[in-house]
Each structure stands twice: as structure tokens, then as C-alpha cells.
ROPADREN-581945 format. One record per residue: x, y, z of N, C-alpha, C in turn; residue in three letters. Coordinates in steps of 0.02 Angstrom, whole numbers, plus 50000, padded with zeros to 5 digits. Each point is the difference from the previous one (the first is absolute). Layout:
N
XYZXYZXYZALA;...
***
This chain:
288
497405019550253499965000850073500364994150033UNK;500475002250054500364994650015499514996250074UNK;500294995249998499674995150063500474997150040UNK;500074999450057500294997150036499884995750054UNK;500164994550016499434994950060500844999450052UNK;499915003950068500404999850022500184996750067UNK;500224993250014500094995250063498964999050018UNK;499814999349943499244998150026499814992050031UNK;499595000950043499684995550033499345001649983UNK;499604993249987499135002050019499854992950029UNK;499635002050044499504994150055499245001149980UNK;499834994449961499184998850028499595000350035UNK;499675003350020499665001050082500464998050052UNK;500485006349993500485001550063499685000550059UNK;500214997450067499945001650054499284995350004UNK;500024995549971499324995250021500304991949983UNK;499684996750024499904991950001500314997549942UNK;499755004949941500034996549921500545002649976UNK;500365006950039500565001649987500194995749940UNK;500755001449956500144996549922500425006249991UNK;500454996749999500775003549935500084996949943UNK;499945005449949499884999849945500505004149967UNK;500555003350014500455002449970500495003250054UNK;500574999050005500505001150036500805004349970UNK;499965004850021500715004049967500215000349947UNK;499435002849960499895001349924500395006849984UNK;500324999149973500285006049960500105000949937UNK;499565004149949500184999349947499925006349972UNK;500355000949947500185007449951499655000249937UNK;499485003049994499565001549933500325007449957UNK;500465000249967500215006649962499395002349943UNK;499885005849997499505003049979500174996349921UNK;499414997949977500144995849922500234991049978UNK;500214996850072500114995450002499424996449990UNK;500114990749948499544996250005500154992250059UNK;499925000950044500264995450055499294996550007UNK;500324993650007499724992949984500064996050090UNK;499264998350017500254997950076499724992649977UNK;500614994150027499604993649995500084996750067UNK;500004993949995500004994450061499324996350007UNK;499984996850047499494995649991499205002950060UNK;499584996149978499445003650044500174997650061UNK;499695007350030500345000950084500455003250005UNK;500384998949946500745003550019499915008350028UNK;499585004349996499885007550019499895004849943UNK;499834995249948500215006749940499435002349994UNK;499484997849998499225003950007499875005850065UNK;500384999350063500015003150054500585006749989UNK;500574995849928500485007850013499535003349930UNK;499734996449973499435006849936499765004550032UNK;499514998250051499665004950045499975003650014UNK;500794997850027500355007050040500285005849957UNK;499984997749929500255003449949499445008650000UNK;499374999350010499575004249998499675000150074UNK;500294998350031499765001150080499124998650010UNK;500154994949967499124993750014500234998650087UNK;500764998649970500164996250074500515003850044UNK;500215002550049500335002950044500454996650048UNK;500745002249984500394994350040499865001150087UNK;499944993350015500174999650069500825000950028UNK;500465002249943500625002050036500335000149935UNK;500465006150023500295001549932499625004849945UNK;500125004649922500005004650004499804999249894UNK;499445003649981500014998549937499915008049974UNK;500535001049951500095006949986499694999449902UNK;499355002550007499675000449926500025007549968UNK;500585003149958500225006149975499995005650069UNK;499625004850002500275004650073499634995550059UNK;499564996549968499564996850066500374992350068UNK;499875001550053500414995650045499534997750043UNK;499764991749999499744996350028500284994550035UNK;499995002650084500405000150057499684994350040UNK;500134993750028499794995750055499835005750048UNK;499354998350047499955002950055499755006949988UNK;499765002849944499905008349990499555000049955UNK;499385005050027499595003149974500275000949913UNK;499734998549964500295001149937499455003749951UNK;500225006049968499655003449970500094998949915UNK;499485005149972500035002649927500184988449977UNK;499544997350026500104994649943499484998849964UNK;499685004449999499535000049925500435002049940UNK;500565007450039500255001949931500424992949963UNK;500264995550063500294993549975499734997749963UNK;499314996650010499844995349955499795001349944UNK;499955008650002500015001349918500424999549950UNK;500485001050042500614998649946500484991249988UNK;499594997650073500284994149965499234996850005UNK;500004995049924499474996749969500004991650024UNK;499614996950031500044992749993499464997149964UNK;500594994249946499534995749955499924994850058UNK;499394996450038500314992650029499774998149937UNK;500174991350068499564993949939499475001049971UNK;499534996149955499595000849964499365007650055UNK;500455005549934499795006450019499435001449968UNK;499534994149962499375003649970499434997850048UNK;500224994250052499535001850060499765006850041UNK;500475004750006500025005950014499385004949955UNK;500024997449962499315004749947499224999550036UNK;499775004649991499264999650038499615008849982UNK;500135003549950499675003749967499494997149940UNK;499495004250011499584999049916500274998549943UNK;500625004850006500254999049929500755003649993UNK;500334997149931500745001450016500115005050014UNK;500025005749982500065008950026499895000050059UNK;499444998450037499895001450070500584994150036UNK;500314996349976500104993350027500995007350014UNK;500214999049941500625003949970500115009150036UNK;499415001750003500015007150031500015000450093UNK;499624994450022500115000250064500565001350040UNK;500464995850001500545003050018500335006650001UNK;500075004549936500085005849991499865004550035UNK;499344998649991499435004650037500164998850092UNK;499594995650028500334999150069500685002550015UNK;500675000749961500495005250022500005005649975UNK;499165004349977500055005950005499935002949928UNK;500034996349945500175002749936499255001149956UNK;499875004049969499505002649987499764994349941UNK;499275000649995499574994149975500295000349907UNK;499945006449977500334999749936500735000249997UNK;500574999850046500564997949995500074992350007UNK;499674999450051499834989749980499614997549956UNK;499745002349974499494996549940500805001849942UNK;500255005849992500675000449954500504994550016UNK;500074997850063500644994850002499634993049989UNK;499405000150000499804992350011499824998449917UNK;500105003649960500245000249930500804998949988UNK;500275002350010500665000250009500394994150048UNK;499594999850040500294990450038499674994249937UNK;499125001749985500134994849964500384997449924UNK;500075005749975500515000049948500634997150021UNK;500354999450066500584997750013499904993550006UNK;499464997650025499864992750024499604996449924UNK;500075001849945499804998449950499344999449979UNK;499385003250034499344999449973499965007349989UNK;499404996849952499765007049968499425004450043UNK;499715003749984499785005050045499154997349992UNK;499934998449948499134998150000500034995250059UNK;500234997150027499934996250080499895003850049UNK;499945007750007499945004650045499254997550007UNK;499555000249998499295001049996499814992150025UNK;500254994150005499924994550001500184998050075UNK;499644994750027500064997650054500474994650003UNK;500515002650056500754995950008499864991349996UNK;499365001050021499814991550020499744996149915UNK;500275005349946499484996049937500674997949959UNK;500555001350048500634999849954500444994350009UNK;500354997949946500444993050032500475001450047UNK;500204994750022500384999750055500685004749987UNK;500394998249947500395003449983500045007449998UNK;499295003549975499885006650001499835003050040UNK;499664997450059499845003150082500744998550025UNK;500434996449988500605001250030500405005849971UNK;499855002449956500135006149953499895005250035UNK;499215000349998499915005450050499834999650045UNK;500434995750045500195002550090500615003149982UNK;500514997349971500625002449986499915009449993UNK;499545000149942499825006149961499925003550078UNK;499514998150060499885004150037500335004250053UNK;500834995149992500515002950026500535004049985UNK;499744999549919500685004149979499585006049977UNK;499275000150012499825005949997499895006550060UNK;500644997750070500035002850051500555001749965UNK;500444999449948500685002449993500474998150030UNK;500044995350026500734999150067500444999849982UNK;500475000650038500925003549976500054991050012UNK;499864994750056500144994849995499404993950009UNK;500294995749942499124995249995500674991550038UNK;499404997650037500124993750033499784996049976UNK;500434994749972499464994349969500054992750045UNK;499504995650028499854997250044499654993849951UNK;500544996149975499844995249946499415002149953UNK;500065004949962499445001349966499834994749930UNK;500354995649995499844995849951499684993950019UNK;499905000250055499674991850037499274999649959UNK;500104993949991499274998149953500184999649939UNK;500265003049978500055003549932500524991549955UNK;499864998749919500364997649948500475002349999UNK;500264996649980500945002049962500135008449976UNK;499434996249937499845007649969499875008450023UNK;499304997550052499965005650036500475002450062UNK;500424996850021500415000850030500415003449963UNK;500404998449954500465003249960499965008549982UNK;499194999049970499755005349983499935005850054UNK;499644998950061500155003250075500655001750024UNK;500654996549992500535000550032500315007249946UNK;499864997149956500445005749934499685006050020UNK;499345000750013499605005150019500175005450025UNK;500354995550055500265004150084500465003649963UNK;500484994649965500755001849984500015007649973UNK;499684998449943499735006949964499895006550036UNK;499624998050061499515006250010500675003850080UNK;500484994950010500445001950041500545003849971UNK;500074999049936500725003049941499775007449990UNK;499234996949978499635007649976499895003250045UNK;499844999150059499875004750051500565002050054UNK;500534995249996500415001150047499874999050065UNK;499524993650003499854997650071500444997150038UNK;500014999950057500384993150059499464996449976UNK;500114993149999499654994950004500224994450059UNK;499544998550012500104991950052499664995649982UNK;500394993749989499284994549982500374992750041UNK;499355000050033500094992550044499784996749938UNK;500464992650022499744994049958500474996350016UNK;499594991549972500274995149986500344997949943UNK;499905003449942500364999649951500655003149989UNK;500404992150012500695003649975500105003149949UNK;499824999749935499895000949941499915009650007UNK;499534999950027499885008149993500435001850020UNK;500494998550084500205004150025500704998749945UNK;500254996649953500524998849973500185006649953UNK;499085000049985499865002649924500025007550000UNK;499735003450030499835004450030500375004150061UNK;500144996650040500045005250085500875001649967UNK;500275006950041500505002650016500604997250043UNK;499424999250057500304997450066499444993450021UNK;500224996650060499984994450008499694997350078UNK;499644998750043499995000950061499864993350003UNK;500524994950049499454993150020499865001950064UNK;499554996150024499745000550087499824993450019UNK;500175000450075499844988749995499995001850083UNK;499394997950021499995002150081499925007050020UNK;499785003349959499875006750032500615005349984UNK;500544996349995500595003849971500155000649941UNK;500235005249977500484999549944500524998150003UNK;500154995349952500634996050000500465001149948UNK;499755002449934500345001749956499685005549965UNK;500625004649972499765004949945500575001649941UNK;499815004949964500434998649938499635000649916UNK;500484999849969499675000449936499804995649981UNK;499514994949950499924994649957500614996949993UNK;500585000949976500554997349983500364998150058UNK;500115004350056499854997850061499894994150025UNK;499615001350003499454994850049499864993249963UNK;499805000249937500284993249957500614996749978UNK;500375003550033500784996849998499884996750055UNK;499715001250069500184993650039499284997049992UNK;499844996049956499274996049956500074993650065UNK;500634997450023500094994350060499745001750049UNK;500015005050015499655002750066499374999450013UNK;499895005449926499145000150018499684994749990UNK;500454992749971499584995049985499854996050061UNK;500525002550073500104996650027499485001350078UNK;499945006849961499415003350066499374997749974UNK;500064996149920499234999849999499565004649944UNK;500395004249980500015004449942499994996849932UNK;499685004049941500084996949938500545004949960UNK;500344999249942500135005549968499934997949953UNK;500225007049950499585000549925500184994349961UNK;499574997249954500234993849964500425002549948UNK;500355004249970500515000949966500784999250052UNK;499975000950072500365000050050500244990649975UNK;499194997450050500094994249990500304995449919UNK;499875003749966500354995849928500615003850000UNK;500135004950038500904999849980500464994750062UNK;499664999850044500354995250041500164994349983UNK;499494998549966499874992649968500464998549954UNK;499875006649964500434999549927501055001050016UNK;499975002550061500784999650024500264995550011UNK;499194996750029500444990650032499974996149943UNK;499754999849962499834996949933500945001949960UNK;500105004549986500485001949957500734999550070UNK;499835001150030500845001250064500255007649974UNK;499475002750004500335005650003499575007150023UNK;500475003950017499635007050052499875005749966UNK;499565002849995499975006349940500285007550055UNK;500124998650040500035006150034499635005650030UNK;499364999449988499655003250021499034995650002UNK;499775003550027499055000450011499815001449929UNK;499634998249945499605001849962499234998549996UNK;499785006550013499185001650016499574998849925UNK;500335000349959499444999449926500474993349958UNK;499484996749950500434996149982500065000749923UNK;500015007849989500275002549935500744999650044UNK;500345006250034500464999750041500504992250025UNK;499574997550021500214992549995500214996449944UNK;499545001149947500394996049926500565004549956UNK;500005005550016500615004950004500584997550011UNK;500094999050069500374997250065500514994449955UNK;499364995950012500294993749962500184997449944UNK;499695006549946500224998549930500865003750005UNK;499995004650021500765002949999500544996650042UNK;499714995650059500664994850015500014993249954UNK;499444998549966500214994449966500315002249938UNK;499835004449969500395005049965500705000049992UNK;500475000450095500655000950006500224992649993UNK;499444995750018500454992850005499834997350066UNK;499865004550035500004999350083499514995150024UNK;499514997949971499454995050024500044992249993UNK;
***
């Protein structure tokens, strides 16, 4: 399902005292299947353009087109339930969100509230948790007896057991080890190949968005300022260092490693298998 965020504006309690612009002439292109990566720093608007991704939030000007659906500044806007069924948000630590007896009831809610019959959700909330890696004897168990890691499991589980054509991820690794991070990110990756999702994932990690995303979005002030692929967007690594940005530490050790040697490899390398590639075949020619 494609997405589109078109010349958007949103104000914070518009038309009052506390008034707040929070995103200004946003335009961006979600192609049905894309994994687009939004970064910049906090404040910058990227939590305010997620929102709008599933019409939590409604532009105060300007125009967000989610597959046939069109959410218009200024207009009555309909059928956005059918929206938010189809698009899923992970936020931040999403196992606060849990507050059933127990995982099934925790995993089926959603389903159910858009309509889907009690034994078609009890079937997917098997089928989400198999995707999110636990086993099913946790159905019967109370979300609150489980580690941290595994109630973040199944909040996840409770969204992808709405089915959505597109899941939002809203730093879903905050909190989380190395490890479990890793393990979560691959997760997504997986479950976007296999399913053929759009994905979106805000974050601070350059790393993911290196690793992972398609496309590329920075935002700094409410605007977008840059977009593009990974290769892209880490080719100008000066820039973003200069707004304040980090990039991926394989970025940073090829820079290093250029000024070190005096010499230019020609391109961005995102992995540093790729990277020792790079450099074994020009020292190879002589060239280093």
C-alpha cells in the first residue's frame, strides 16, 4: 500500500496560546513495499510525521494519501478506522501498552475491536506469536509474568495480528542490549521480505538505518532536508556530521581509513565485509 505525506503542516493546539509547529512542508513518497528509515534528532518532527502515517494525527494543512484513503487539512475525514487497520504502530517501549489477563486476550484485542471474529483472532495470535519468536504455551500466561524482552514480543505480536499491509516502527529497540536489539531489528527485516510490508522505522540508529532501510529521510526543524538511499545519504557523512548527526561506524572507519592511507575508494561502504573487499582489491592493484 502506497503512502504519501503531501506539503504537510501540523500545529499543536492550533488556534490557541500554546499554538507549536511541529512539521512544515513535508512531502514524502512511501511506494508500496519500501523499507524507509526516518532520522534526525529529537524535535526534529519525526514522531509527529509517524502519526500522520495512520491518521493518530491530522494535518493542519496539506494532504496525506494512505492507499485509496485521503486525509485532508480542514475536512471531516472518514473510514480511518479502516486506516489504522492497515497501518500498525510499534512505539517506544510497546509492552507498556499490555493490560490483559493474559497473552491471547492481550494479542486478540486488537483484531477483534476491528471486527474480526474471536476464533479468527485467537488463529492469528498464534500465528503473530510464532513470528515474534515465542512459543504458544505463553498464551494462557499473564503478560506481566514475562521478561521484559518477551512482553515486548507480544505487544509487537499484537500488531501484526491486525495483519497490516504497513507496520511503523517508532524506535522499537529503546531499552533493549546489543543483542536484543539485533535480534528485534532482523525480526522486522524478516517479517517485511516475508510479508511484503512498507515499513517505516524512526530512529537514532544510524546503524539500522544503514543496515536495513531502502530509502533514507533526514528531518532537522520540522523539515525534511534530505532523502535518498543509504549510499546516498552516507556519501555526504560531512554534512550530517555537521548538523549534528552520527553515522554508521563502518562509515566512520572508512573515512578514517582514507585519511590514514591518501586515498579515495570511490564510493560509501555500509558493511565492513564490503569494505575489506574494497580495500583488499585496491591494495591488490598497487593503488594504496
Amino acid at each position: 500500500m502506497d503512502i504519501s505525506l503531501q506539503h504537510v503542516e501540523y500545529r499543536y493546539q492550533a488556534n490557541s496560546p500554546f499554538e507549536r509547529l511541529a512539521i512544515q512542508d513535508v512531502s514524502i513518497n512511501i511506494p508500496s513495499g519500501t523499507y524507509l528509515a526516518v532520522i534526525g534528532h529529537t524535535g526534529s518532527g519525526k514522531s509527529t510525521v509517524l502519526q500522520h502515517l495512520n491518521a493518530l494525527l491530522q494535518p493542519t494543512d496539506g494532504k496525506v494519501v494512505i492507499g485509496e484513503h485521503e486525509v485532508k487539512a480542514k475536512q471531516k475525514n472518514k473510514n480511518l478506522k479502516s486506516i489504522r487497520q492497515r497501518v500498525g504502530i510499534v512505539f517506544q517501549f510497546p509492552e507498556h501498552q499490555l493490560f490483559e489477563e493474559t497473552v491471547e486476550k492481550d494479542i486478540i484485542f486488537g483484531p477483534m475491536n476491528f471486527g474480526v471474529s474471536e476464533k479468527e483472532a485467537k488463529q492469528r495470535a498464534r500465528v503473530a506469536l510464532k513470528q515474534v519468536g515465542l512459543e504458544e504455551d505463553v498464551l494462557g500466561k499473564s503478560p506481566f509474568d514475562l521478561s521484559g524482552g518477551q512482553m515486548r514480543r507480544v505487544a509487537i505480536a499484537g500488531v501484526l495480528a491486525m495483519e497490516p499491509d504497513v507496520i511503523v516502527l517508532d524506535e522499537p529497540t529503546a531499552g533493549l542490549d546489543p543483542r536484543g536489539r539485533k535480534e528485534i531489528m532482523d525480526m522486522f527485516y524478516m517479517l517485511h521480505n516475508e510479508r511484503n510490508l512498507s515499513t517505516v522505522l524512526v530512529t537514532h540508529s544510524m546503524e539500522d538505518a544503514a543496515r536495513y532501510a531502502d530509502q533514507i529521510v533526514i528531518m532537522q526543524q520540522g523539515r525534511v532536508v534530505n532523502q535518498g538511499t543509504p549510499e546516498e545519504i552516507f556519501s555526504s557523512s560531512f554534512e550530517l556530521i555537521e548538523m549534528g548527526l552520527d553515522v554508521p561506524e563502518v562509515v566512520r572507519f572508512q573515512l578514517k581509513l582514507e585519511e590514514k592511507l591518501e586515498l579515495k575508494l570511490g564510493k560509501i561502504y555500509l558493511s565492513i565485509e564490503d569494505l575489506s573487499a574494497a580495500v583488499t582489491e585496491l591494495l591488490s592493484r598497487g593503488e594504496g
